[in-house]
C-alpha positions as CSV (number, residue, x, y, z in Angstrom):
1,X,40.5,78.9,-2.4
2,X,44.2,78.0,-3.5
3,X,45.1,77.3,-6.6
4,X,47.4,74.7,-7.4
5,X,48.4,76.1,-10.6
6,X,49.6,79.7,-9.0
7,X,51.0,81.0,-6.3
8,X,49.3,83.6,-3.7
9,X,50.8,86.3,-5.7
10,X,49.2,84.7,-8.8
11,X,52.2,84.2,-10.8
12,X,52.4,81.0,-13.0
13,X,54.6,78.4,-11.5
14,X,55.5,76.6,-14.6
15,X,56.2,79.8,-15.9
16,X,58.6,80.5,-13.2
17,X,60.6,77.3,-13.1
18,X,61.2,78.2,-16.9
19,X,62.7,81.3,-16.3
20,X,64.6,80.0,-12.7
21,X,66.1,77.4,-15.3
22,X,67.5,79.9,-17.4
23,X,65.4,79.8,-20.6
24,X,63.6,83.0,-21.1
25,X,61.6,84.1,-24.6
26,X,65.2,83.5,-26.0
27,X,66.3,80.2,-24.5
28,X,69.5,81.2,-23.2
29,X,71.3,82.4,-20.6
30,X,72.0,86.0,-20.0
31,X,75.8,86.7,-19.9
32,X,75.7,89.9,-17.6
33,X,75.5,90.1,-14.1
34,X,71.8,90.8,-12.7
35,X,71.2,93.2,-10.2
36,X,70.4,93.0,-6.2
37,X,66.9,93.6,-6.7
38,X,67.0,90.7,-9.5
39,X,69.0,88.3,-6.7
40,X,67.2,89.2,-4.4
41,X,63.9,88.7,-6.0
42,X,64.7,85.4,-7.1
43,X,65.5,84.1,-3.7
44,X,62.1,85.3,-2.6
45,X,60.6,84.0,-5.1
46,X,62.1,80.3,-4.6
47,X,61.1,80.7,-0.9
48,X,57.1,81.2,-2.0
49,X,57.3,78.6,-4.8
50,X,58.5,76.3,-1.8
51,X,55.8,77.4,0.5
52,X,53.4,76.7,-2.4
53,X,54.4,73.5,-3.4
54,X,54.1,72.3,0.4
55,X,50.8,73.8,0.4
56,X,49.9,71.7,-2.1
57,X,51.2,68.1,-0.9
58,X,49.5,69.5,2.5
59,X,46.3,69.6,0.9
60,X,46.7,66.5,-1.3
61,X,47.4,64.7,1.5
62,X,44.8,65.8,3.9
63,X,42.2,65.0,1.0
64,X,44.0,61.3,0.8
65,X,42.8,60.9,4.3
66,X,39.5,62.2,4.0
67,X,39.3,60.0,0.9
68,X,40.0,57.0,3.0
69,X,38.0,57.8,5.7
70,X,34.9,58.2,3.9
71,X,35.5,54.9,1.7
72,X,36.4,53.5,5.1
73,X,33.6,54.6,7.0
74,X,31.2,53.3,3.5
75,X,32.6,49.9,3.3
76,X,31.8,49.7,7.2
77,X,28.3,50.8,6.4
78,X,27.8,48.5,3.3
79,X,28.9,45.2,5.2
80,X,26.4,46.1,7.9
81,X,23.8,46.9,5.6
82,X,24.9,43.4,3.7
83,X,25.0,41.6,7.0
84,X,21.6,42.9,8.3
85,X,20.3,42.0,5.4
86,X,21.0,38.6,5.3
87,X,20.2,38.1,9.2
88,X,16.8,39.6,7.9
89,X,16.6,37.4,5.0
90,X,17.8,34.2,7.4
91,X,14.7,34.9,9.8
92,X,12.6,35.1,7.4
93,X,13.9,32.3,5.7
94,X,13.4,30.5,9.0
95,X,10.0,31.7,9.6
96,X,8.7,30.3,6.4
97,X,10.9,27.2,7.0
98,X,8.9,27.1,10.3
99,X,5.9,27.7,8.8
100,X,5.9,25.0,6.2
101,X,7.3,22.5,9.0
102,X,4.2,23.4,10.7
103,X,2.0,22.9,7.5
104,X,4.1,20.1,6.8
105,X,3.5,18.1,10.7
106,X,-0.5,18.9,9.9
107,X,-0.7,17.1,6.7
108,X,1.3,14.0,8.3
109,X,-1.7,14.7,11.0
110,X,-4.3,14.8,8.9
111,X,-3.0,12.0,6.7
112,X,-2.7,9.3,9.4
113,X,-6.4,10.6,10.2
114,X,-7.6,9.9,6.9
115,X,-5.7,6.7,7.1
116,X,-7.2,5.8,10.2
117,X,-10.5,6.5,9.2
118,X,-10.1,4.6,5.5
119,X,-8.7,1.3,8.2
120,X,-12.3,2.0,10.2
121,X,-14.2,2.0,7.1
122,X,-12.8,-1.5,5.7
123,X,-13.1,-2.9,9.3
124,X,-17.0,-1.7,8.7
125,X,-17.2,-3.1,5.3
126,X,-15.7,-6.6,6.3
127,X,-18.1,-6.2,9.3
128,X,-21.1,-5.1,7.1
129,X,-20.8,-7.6,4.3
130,X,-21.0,-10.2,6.9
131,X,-24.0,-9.1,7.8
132,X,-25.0,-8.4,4.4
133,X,-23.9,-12.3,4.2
134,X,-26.1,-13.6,7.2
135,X,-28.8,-11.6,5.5
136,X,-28.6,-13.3,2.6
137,X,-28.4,-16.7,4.3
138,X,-31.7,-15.7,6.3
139,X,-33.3,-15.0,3.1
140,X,-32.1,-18.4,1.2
141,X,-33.0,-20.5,4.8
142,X,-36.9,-18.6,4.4
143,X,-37.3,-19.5,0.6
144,X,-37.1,-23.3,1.9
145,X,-40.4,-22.8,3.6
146,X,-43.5,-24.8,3.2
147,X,-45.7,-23.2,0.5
148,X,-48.2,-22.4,3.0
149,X,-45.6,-20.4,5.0
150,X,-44.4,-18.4,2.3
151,X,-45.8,-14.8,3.4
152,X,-45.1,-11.1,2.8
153,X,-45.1,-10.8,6.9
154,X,-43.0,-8.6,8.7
155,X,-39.7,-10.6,9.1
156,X,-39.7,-11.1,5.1
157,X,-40.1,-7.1,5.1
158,X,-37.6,-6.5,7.7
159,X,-35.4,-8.7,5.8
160,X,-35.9,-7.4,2.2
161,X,-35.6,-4.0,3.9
162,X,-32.6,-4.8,5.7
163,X,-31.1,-5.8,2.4
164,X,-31.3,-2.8,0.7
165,X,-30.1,-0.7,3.8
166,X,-26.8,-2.7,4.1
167,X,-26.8,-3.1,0.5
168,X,-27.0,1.3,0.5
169,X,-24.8,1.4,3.1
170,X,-21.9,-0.7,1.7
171,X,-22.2,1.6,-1.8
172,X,-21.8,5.1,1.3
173,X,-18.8,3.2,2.1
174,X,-17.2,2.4,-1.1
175,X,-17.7,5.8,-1.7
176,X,-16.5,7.2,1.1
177,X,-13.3,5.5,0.6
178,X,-12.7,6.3,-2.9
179,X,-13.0,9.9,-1.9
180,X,-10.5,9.2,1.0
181,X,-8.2,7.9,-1.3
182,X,-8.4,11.5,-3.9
183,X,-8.3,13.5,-0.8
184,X,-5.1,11.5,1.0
185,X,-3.7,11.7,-2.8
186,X,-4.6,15.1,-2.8
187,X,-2.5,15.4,0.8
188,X,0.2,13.5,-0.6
189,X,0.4,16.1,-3.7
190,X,0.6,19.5,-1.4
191,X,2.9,17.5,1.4
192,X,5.3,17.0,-1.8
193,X,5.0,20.8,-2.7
194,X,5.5,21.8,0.6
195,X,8.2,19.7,1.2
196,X,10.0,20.7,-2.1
197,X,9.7,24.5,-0.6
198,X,10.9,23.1,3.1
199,X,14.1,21.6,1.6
200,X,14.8,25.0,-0.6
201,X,14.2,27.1,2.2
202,X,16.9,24.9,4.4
203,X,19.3,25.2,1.3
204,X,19.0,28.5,1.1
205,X,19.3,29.1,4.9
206,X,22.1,27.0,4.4
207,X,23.6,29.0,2.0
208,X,22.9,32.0,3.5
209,X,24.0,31.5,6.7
210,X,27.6,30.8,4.9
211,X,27.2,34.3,2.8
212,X,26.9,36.0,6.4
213,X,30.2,33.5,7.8
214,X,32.7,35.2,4.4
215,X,34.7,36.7,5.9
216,X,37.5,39.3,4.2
217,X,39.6,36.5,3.3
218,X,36.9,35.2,0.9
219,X,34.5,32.4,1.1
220,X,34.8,28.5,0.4
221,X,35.3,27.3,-3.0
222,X,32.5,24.4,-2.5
223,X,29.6,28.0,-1.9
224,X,30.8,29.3,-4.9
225,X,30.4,26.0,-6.9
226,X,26.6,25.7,-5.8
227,X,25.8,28.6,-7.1
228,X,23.6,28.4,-10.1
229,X,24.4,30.7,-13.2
230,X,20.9,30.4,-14.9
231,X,18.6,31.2,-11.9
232,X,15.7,33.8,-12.6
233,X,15.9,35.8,-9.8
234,X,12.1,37.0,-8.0
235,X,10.9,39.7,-6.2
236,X,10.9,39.4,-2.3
237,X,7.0,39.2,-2.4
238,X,7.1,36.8,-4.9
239,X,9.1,34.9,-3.4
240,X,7.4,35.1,0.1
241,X,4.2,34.2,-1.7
242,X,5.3,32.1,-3.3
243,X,5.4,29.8,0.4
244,X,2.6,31.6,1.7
245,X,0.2,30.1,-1.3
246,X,1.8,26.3,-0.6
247,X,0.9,27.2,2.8
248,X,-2.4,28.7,2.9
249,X,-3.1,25.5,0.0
250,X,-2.0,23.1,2.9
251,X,-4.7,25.0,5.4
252,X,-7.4,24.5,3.1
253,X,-6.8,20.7,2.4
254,X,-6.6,20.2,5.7
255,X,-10.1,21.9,6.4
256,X,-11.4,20.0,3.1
257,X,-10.1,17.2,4.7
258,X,-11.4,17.4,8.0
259,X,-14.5,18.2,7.0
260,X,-14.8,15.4,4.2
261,X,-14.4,13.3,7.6
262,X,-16.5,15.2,9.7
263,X,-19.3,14.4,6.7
264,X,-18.0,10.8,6.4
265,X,-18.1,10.0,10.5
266,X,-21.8,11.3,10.4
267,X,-23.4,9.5,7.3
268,X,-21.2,6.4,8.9
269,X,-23.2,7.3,12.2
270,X,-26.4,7.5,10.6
271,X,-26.3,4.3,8.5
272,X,-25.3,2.8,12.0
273,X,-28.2,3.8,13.9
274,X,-30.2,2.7,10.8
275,X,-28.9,-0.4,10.4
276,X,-28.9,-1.2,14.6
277,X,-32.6,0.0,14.6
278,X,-33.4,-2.6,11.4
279,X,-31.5,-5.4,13.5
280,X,-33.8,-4.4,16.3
281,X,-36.7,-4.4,14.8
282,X,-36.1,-7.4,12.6
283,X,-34.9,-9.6,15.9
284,X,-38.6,-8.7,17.3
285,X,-40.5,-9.4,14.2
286,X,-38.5,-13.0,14.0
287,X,-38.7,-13.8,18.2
288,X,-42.8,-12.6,17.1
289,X,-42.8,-15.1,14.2
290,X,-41.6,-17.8,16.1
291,X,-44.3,-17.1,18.8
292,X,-46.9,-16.5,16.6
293,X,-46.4,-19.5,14.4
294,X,-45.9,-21.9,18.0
295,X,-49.0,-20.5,19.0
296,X,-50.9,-21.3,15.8
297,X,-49.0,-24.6,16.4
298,X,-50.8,-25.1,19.6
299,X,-54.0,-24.3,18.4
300,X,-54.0,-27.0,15.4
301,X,-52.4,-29.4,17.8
302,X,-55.5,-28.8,19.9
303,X,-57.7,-28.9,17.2
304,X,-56.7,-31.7,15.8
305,X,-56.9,-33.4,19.3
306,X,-60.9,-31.9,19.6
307,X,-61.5,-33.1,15.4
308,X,-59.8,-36.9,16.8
309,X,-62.3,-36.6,19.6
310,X,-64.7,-35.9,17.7
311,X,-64.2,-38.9,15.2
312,X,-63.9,-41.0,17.7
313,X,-67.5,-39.8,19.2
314,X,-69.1,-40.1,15.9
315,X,-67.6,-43.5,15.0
316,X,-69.0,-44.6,18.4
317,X,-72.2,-43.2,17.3
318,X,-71.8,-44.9,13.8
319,X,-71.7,-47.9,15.5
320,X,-74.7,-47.0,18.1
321,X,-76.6,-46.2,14.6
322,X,-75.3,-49.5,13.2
323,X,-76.7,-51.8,16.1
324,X,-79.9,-49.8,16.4
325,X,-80.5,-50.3,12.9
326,X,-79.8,-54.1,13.2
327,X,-81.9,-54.4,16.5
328,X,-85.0,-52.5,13.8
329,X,-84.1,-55.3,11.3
330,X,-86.0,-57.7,13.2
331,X,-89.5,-56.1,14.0
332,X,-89.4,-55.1,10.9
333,X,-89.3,-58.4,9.2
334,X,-91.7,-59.8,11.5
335,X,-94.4,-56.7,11.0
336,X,-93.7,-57.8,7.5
337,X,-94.4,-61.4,7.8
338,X,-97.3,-60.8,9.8
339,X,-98.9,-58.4,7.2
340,X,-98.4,-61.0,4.3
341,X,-99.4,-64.1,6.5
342,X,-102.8,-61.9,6.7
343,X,-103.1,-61.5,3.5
344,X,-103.5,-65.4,3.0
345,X,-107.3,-64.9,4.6
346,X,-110.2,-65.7,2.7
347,X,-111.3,-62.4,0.4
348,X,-114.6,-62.8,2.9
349,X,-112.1,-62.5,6.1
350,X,-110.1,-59.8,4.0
351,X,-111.0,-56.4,6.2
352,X,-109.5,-53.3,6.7
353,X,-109.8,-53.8,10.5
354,X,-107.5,-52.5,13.4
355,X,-105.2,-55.5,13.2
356,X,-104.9,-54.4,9.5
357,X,-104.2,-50.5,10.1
358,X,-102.0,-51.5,13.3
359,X,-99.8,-53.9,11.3
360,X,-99.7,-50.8,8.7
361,X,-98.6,-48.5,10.9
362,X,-96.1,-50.6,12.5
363,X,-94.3,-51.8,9.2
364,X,-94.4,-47.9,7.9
365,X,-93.3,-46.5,11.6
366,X,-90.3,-49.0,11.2
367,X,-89.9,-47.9,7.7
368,X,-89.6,-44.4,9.2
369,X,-87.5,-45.0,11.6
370,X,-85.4,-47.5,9.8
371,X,-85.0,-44.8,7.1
372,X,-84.1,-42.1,9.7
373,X,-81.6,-44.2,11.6
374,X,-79.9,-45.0,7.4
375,X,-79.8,-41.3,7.2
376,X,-78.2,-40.7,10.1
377,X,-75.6,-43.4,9.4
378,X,-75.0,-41.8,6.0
379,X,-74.8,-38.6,7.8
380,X,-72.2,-39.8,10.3
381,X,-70.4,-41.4,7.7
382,X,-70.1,-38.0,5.7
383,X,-69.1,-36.0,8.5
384,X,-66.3,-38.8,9.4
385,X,-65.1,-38.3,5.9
386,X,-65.2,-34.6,6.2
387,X,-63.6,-35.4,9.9
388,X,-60.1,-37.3,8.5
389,X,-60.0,-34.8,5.4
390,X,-59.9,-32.1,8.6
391,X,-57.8,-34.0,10.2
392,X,-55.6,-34.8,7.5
393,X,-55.7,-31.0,6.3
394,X,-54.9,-30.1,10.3
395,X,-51.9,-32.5,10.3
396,X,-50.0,-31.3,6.7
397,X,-50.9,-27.5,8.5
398,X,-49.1,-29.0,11.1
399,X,-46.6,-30.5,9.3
400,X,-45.7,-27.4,7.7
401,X,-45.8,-25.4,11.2
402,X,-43.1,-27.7,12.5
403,X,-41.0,-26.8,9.4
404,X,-41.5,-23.3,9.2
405,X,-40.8,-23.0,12.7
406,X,-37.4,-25.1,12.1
407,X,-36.7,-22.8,9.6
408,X,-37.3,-19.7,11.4
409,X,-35.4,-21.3,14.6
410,X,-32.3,-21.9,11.9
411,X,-31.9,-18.5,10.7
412,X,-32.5,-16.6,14.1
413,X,-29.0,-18.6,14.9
414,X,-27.8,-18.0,11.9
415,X,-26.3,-14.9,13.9
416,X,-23.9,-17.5,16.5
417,X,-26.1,-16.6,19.4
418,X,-26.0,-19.4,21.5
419,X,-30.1,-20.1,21.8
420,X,-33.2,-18.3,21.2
421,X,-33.5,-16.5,24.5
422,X,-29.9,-14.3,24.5
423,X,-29.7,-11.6,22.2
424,X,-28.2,-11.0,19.0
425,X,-24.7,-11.1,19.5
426,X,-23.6,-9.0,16.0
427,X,-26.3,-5.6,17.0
428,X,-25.6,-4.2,20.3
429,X,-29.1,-2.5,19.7
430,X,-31.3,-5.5,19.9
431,X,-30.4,-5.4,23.4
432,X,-33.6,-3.6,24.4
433,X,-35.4,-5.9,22.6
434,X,-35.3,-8.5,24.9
435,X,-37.1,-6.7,27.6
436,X,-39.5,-5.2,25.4
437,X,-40.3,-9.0,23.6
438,X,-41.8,-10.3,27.2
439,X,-44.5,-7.9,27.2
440,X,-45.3,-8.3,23.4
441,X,-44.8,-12.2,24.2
442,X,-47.6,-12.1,26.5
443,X,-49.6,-10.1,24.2
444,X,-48.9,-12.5,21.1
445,X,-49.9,-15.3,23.3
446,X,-53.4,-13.7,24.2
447,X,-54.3,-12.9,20.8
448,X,-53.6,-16.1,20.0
449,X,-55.6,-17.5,22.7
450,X,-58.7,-15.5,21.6
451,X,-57.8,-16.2,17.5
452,X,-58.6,-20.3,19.4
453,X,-61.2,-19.7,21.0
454,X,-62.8,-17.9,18.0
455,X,-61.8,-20.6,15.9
456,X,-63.4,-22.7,18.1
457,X,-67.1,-20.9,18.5
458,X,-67.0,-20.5,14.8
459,X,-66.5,-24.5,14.3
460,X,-69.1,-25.2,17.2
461,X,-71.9,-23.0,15.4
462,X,-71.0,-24.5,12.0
463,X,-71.8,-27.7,13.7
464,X,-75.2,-26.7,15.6
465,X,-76.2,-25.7,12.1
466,X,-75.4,-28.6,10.1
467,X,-77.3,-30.9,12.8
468,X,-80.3,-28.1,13.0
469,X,-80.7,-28.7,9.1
470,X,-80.2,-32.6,9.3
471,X,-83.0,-32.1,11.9
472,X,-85.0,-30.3,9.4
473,X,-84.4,-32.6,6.8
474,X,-85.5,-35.6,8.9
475,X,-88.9,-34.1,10.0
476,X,-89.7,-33.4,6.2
477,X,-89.2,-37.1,5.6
């Protein structure tokens, strides 16, 4: 390896150059004349101090260039590990950017949902309390009733029960949208987040994407401004988890979201079918009031007609008792008179004799007849009192049919439906109902054919009996 310091021959250049100079151990010149070998050895060695000081520059300068190159050939390799880096650091950059636009178009989504199904669920309140309104209404209209007509039947149940379903139904949807309204402020609160993260990301992109444009001139003045001096640097996976953990947050509101709606549509659902099924079943019971209280109707109309009929029969016979008993009123008298004109005979003339007993028997069969045709009167005229206080009770039963049936007429309409043979306009299941309420119609209208006739036999026997005792009663007389 050369040495810079000495020649080949290993003789000590500064050394030389001294002596070549003239300055020995003495510092002066010597005043003789040297020798040929002296001369000649001096040239020579000139000639290898030249040779090793070109050496030297030689090698200096080759190491220059291999210097160079390698800085050259570093710097080359540092700005592509720079550049790659940040193309890296852009795509990923993008990626999340992507990523959290995606995150961020699936809130919006599930945000208009919620929104959408908080607008469905006010449409079904304002829809509900109306019926909870008309329910109401049906119930006030009912309390109006007659006394007599005020019964725990099936409409009042259907109503009472249809109250507290609606009533249960509109506390499920006030509910429902107070937990809309956490979970859309619950979107709103993540969207933010995520939208905070989306606009750093596109800054950063930004900024990054004008690192990579520097060029070896230098960058803008207006990059180097943005920078911030008091930024806490993170590590690449924080920082990548950092989005990742908005993002994954995002995924789960949504599924909390969707299925809070999912729950929400199917309670809604059930408290539909509920409700539609409670309209249906409460439009039968009131079409079934209305014909069971006609028919009752019809049967006190009739009745009242047969207890009329009946009046009038008896106050014929009242009158038929009346003229008998005048047309007895005479015999009578004159069996009378006869038995005390006899009387004015002579106590010899004064015998027990058949004219006697005849006269006797005549005046007591007249008695008895007289007595019986009295009793019968009185009879007649008791059973025409108890006759109008039937009728009378009949009619105010009849009164109070006509206005329960008014009643019951005014709050099946209470729903807009144009008369009592369409169906309900406000429950698109009481549709069925009007096929299934001919059937039951007919039914109704048997039973209360038979609950007539019944009537009827019962009032006939009572009858049969009262005269069978009057009979007895006479004959003990």
């Amino acid at each position: 390896m050369t040495n810079f310091g000495h020649t080949g021959h290993g003789i000590n250049i500064a050394n030389y150059r001294l002596l070549a100079n003239g300055q020995g151990a003495q510092g002066k010149k010597s005043p003789h004349y040297r020798s040929p070998n002296d001369w000649k050895h001096e040239t020579r060695t000139h000639v290898g101090l030249g040779g090793t000081t070109n050496l030297a520059s030689a090698s200096l300068r080759h190491a220059s260039d291999s210097l160079q190159a390698a800085a050259a050939e570093q710097e080359y390799a540092d700005l592509n590990d720079v550049e790659t880096a940040l193309r890296q650091k852009i795509a990923q950059t993008e990626s999340l950017k992507n990523a959290l636009e995606s995150a961020v178009y699936d809130l919006g989504v599930e945000f208009d949902a919620c929104t959408a199904l908080r607008g469905s669920l006010e449409e079904r309140m304002n829809t509900v309390q109306s019926k909870l309104d008309l329910n109401k209404s049906r119930l006030q209209v009912r309390d109006k009733r007659p006394n007599r007509e005020r019964t725990m039947d099936d409409v009042e149940k259907q109503l009472l029960n249809q109250q507290q379903l609606i009533s249960a139904f509109v506390e499920k949807v006030n509910r429902a949208i107070l937990h809309l309204d956490k979970e859309m402020g619950n979107i709103d609160a993540c969207r933010a987040r995520l939208m905070a993260d989306l606009k750093d990301k596109a800054n950063a992109v930004e900024v990054d994407t004008g690192v990579l444009a520097i060029g070896p001139e230098g960058g803008s003045e207006e990059l180097a401004l943005r920078r911030k001096q008091n930024s806490i640097l993170k590590t690449p996976q924080t920082w990548a988890r950092s989005s990742t953990d908005n993002i994954n947050s995002a995924r789960h509101q949504i599924a909390d979201s969707t299925r809070l709606r999912k729950a929400i549509r199917h309670i809604i659902y059930n408290s539909r079918q509920a409700e539609h099924e409670t309209a249906r079943m409460l439009n039968t019971s009131m079409m079934a009031k209305l014909g069971s209280t006609s028919y009752l109707k019809e049967d006190l109309d009739r009745q009242l007609a047969e207890v009329r009929e009946e009046q009038h029969k008896a106050e014929h016979q009242r009158r038929k008792l009346a003229a008998a008993l005048e047309a007895k009123r005479g015999p009578l008298m004159q069996s009378k008179e006869r038995y005390e004109m006899r009387k004015a005979r002579p106590d010899r003339e004064a015998v027990q004799d058949d004219v006697e007993r005849a006269l006797a028997r005549e005046i007591a069969h007249l008695h008895a007849v007289t007595a019986q045709i009295n009793h019968k009167a009185n009879a007649i005229d008791k059973e025409l009192e108890n006759l109008e206080i039937a009728a009378a009770t009949i009619e105010d039963n009849i009164r109070d049919k006509e206005d329960a049936l008014a009643s019951d007429r005014k709050m099946v309409l209470l729903d807009g439906r144009s008369g009592l043979n369409t169906p309900p306009p406000s429950s698109i299941a009481s549709y069925p109902s009007t096929q299934l309420s001919a059937a039951k119609t007919q039914t109704l209208r048997r039973i209360g054919d038979l609950e007539g006739e019944l009537s009827s036999a019962k009032r006939e026997r009572e009858m049969l009996e009262n005269s069978i005792m009057q009979l007895k009663s006479t004959l003990r007389v």
